[in-house]
ZAMARGU-4260 file (C-alpha; in steps of 0.2 Angstrom, whole numbers, plus 5000, padded with zeros to 4 digits):
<rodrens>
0) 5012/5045/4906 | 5009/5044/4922 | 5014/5064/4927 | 5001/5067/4914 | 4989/5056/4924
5) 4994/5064/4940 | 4989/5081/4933 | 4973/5078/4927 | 4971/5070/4946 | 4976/5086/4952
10) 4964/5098/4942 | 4948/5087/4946 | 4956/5086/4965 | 4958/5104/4967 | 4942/5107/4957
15) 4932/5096/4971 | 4941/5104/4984 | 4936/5122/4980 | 4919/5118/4976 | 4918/5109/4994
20) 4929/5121/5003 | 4942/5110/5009 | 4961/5114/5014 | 4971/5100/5005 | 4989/5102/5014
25) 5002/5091/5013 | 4995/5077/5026 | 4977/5079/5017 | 4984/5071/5004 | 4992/5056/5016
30) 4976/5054/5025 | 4962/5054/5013 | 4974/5040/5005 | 4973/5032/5021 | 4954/5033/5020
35) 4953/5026/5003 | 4962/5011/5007 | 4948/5010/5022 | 4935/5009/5006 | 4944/4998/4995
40) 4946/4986/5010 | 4927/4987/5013 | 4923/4985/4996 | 4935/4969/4995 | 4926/4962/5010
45) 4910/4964/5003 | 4914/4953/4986 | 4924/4938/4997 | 4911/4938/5009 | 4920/4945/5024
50) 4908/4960/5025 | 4889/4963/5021 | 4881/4966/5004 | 4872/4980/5008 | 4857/4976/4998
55) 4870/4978/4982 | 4873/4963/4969 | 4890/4955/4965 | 4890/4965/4949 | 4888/4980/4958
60) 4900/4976/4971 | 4912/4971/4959 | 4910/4988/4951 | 4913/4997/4969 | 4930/4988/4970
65) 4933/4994/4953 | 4929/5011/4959 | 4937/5010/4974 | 4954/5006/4965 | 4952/5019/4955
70) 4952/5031/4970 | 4966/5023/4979 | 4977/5025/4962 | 4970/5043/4962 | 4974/5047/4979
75) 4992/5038/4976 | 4996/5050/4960 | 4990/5063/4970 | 5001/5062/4985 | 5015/5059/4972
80) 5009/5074/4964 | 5011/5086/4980 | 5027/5079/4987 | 5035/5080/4967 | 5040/5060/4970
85) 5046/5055/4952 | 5035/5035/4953 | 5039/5033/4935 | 5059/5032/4940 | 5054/5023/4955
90) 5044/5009/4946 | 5059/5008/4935 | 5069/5004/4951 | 5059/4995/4961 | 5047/4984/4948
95) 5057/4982/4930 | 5072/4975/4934 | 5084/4974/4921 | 5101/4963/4921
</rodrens>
């Protein structure tokens, strides 16, 4: 499931990257996760009060964290994708413990 995810990340990554004519190495992929973060932080701020509302309602705000989850999940498959990490055997390891 989430390999098939990670692909369909990967052909609308690339796709944006070609149409902007960015160079995705392997630390692009590390750093614009690092930047997402920066946005989903920001965003959370911004619905706990901690950051200004921009002129944008709860509702909206709300749907910026929503967003900005998405990305960071994105980014996260991404940087899987490009360094061939296996996260459904690592979820399996480190999450669903079994006895």
């Amino acid at each position: 499931m989430l390999k098939d995810l990670a692909t369909r990340f990967e052909k609308a990554s690339a796709l944006y990257a070609a149409t902007h004519e960015l160079q995705r190495d392997r630390d692009w992929f590390m750093l614009k996760l690092q930047e997402e973060i920066g946005e989903l932080t920001q965003a959370f701020n911004r619905l706990t009060g901690r950051g200004r509302a921009k002129g944008r309602t709860r509702e909206e705000i709300r749907q910026d964290l929503a967003d900005e989850a998405a990305d960071v999940l994105g980014h996260i498959l991404l940087l899987a994708h490009q360094h061939e990490l296996d996260l459904e055997a690592a979820i399996e390891r480190k999450w669903l413990f079994r006895p």
